[in-house]
C-alpha positions as CSV (number, residue, x, y, z in Angstrom):
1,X,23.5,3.8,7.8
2,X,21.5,2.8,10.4
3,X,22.3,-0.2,13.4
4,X,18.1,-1.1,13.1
5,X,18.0,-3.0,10.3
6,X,15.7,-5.7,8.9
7,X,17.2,-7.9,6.6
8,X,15.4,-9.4,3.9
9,X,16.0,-12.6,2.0
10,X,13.8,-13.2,-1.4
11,X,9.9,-11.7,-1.3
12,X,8.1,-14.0,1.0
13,X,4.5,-14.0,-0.2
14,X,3.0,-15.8,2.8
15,X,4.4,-12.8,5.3
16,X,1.7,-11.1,6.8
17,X,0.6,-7.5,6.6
18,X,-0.5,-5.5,9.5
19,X,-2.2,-2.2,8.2
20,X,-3.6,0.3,11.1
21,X,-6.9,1.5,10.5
22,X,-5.7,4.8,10.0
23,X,-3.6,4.0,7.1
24,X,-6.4,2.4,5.2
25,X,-8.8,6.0,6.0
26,X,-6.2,8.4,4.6
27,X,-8.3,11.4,2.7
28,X,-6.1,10.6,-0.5
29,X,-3.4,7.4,-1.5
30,X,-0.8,9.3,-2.7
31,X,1.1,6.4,-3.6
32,X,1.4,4.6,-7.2
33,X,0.9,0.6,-7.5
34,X,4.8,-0.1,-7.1
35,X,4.8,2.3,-4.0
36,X,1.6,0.4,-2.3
37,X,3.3,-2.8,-2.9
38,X,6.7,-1.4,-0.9
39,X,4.5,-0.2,1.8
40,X,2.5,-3.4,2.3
41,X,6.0,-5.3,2.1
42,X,7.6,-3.2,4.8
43,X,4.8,-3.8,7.1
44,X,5.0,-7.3,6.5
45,X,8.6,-7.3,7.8
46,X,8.8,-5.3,10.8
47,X,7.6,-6.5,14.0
48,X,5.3,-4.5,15.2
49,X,5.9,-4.6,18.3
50,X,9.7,-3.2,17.9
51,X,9.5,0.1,17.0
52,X,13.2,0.4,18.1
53,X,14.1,-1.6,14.3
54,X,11.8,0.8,11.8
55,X,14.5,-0.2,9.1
56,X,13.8,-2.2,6.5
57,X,16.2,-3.6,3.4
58,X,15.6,-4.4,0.1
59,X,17.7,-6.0,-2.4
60,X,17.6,-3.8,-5.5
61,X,16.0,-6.6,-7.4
62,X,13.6,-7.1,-4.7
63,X,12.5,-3.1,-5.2
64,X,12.6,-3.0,-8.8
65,X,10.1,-6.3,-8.8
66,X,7.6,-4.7,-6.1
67,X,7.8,-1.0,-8.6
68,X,7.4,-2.8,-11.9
69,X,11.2,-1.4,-13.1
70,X,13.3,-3.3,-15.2
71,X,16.7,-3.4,-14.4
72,X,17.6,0.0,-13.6
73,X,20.7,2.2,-13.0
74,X,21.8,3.7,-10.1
75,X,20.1,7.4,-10.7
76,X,16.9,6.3,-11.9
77,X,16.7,4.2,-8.5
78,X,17.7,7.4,-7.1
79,X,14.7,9.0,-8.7
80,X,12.1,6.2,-7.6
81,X,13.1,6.4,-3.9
82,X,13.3,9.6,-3.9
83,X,9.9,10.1,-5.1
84,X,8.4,7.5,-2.7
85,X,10.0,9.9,0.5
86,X,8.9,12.8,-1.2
87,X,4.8,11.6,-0.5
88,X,2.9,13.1,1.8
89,X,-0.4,11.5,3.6
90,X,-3.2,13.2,5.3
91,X,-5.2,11.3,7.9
92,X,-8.6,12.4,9.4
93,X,-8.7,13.6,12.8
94,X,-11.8,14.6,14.8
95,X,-11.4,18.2,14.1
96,X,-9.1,18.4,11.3
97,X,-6.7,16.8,9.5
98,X,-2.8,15.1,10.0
99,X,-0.4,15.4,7.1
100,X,2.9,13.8,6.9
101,X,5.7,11.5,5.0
102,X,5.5,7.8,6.2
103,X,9.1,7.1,5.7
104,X,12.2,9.7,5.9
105,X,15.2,7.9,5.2
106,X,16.3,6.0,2.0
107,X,19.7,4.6,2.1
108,X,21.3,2.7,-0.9
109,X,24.3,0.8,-0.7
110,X,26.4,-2.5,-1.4
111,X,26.2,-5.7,0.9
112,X,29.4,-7.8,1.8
113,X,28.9,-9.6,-1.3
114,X,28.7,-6.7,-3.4
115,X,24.7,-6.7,-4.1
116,X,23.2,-3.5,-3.6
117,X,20.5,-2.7,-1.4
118,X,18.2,-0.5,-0.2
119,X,17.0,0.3,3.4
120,X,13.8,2.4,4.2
121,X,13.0,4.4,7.7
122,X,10.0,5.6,8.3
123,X,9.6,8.7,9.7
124,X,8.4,9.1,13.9
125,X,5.1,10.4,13.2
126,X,4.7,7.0,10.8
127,X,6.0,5.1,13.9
128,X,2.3,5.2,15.7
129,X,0.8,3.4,12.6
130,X,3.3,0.9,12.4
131,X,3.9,-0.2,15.5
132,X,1.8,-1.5,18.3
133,X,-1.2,-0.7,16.5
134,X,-3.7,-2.8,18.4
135,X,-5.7,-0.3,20.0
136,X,-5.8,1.9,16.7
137,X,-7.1,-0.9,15.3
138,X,-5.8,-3.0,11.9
139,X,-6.3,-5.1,9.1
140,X,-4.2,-8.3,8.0
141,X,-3.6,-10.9,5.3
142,X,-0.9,-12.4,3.3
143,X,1.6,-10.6,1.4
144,X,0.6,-12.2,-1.4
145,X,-3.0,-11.3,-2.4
146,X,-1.6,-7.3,-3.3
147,X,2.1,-8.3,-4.4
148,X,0.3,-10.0,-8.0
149,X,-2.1,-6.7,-8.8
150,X,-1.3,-5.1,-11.1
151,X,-3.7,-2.3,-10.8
152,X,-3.7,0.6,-8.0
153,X,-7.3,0.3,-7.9
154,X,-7.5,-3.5,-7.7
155,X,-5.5,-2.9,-4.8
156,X,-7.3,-0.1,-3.0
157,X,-10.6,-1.8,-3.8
158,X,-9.2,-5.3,-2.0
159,X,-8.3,-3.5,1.2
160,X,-12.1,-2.4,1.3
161,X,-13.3,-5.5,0.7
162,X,-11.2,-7.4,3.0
163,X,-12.3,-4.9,5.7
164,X,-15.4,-5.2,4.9
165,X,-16.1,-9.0,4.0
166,X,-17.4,-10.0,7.6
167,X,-20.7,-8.1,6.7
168,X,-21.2,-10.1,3.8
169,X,-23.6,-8.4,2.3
170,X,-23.8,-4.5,2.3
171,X,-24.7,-1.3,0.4
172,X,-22.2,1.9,-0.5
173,X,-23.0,4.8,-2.5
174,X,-21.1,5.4,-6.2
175,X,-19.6,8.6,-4.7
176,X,-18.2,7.1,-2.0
177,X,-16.9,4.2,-3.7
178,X,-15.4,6.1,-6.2
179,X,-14.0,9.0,-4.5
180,X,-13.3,7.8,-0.8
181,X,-12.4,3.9,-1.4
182,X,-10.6,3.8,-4.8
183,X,-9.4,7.7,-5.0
184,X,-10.8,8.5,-8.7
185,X,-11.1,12.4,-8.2
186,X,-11.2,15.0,-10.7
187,X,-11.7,12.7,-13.4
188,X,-14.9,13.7,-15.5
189,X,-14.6,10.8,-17.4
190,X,-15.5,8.7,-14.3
191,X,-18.2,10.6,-13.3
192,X,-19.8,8.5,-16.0
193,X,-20.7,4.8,-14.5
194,X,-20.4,3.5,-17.5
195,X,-16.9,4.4,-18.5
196,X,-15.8,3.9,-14.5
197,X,-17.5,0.3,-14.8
198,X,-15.9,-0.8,-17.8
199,X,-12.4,0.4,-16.8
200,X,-11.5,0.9,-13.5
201,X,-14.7,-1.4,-11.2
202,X,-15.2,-4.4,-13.6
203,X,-11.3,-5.0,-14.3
204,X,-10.6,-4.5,-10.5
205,X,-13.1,-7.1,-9.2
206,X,-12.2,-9.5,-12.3
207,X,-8.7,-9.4,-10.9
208,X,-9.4,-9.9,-7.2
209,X,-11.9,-12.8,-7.8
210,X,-8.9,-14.1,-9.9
211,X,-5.8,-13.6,-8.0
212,X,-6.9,-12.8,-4.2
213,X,-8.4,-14.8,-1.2
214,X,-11.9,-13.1,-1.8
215,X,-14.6,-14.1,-4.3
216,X,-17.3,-11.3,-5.0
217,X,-20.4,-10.2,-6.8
218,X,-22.2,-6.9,-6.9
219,X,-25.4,-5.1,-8.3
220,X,-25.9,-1.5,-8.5
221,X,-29.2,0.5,-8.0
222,X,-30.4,3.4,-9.0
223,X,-32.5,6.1,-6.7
């Protein structure tokens, strides 16, 4: 068990994120909503300036809230941690690519008062997105406007918008919306507008207008 911890108390909605630029280009998202939500939460409880304590705890409770679980045994927490050190990211570069697994380390033991908890370490090569990321460039905003989604795309699509938002106004292609912002690949289904507006674009902007710090409206054109 590591000496670098974090200790956390109950979720803190108003902690702030810090995501690097990178992190919001990656090629794919190969995380689920739960797993987006642990990210986001870790990032919002390091200081970023410290990569020395890249440790962060969660009470069990805390983890099966930010994954959706109900109250879950022992191996089937076993399973969902496991799953989440088992992802692997790939980052552009300017002649290639980067793949590798943000976080290495899942340890899951009791506290002095018998609770059990969870620490996650990310991995080094993680360490240059999390940690004294100004020059890489990031985005932030409150814990809170991701933790009550309840959709991965809802998520993915705030993070573009919030990047976005100081242009107030701006254009981006279907493909690239689809494919690059909210990850729907290989879906054929999809590939109709109709069917990707009625359940993945309209449900996602319904929720963010509803739940998040950003109010939007779109219209589409067609060349």
């Amino acid at each position: 068990m590591s000496d670098n911890k974090v200790f956390s108390g109950n979720l803190q909605d108003t902690h702030l994120v810090q995501k690097s630029e990178p992190l919001l280009l990656m090629r794919t998202v190969p995380f689920e909503l739960g797993e987006l939500k642990i990210l986001d939460t870790y990032l919002s409880r390091i200081n970023s300036h410290d990569e020395k304590n890249r440790t962060v705890t969660f009470t069990k409770a805390e983890y099966e809230e930010l994954m959706g679980l109900e109250k879950c045994n022992l191996n089937t927490l076993k399973k969902y941690t496991k799953s989440m050190l088992g992802k692997v990211v790939e980052l552009p570069m300017p002649d290639g690519y980067m793949q590798f697994t943000l976080f290495t380390k899942s340890v899951c033991t009791l506290d002095e008062y018998g609770q059990r908890i969870i620490e996650l370490t990310c991995s080094e090569e993680a360490k240059i997105l999390f940690f004294n990321i100004e020059k890489l460039g990031y985005l932030q905003y409150e814990l809170k406007n991701v933790l009550s989604l309840t959709s991965k795309y809802s998520l993915l699509l705030y993070l573009y918008l919030r990047k976005e938002r100081y242009r107030s106004q701006w254009s981006i292609s279907l493909k690239e919306l689809r494919e690059q912002k909210l990850d729907v690949k290989n879906n054929q289904t999809y590939e109709n507008f109709k069917y990707f507006k009625r359940d993945i674009l309209d449900k996602a902007i319904n929720e963010i207008n509803e739940k998040t710090d950003i109010k939007f409206t779109y219209d589409t054109e067609k060349t």
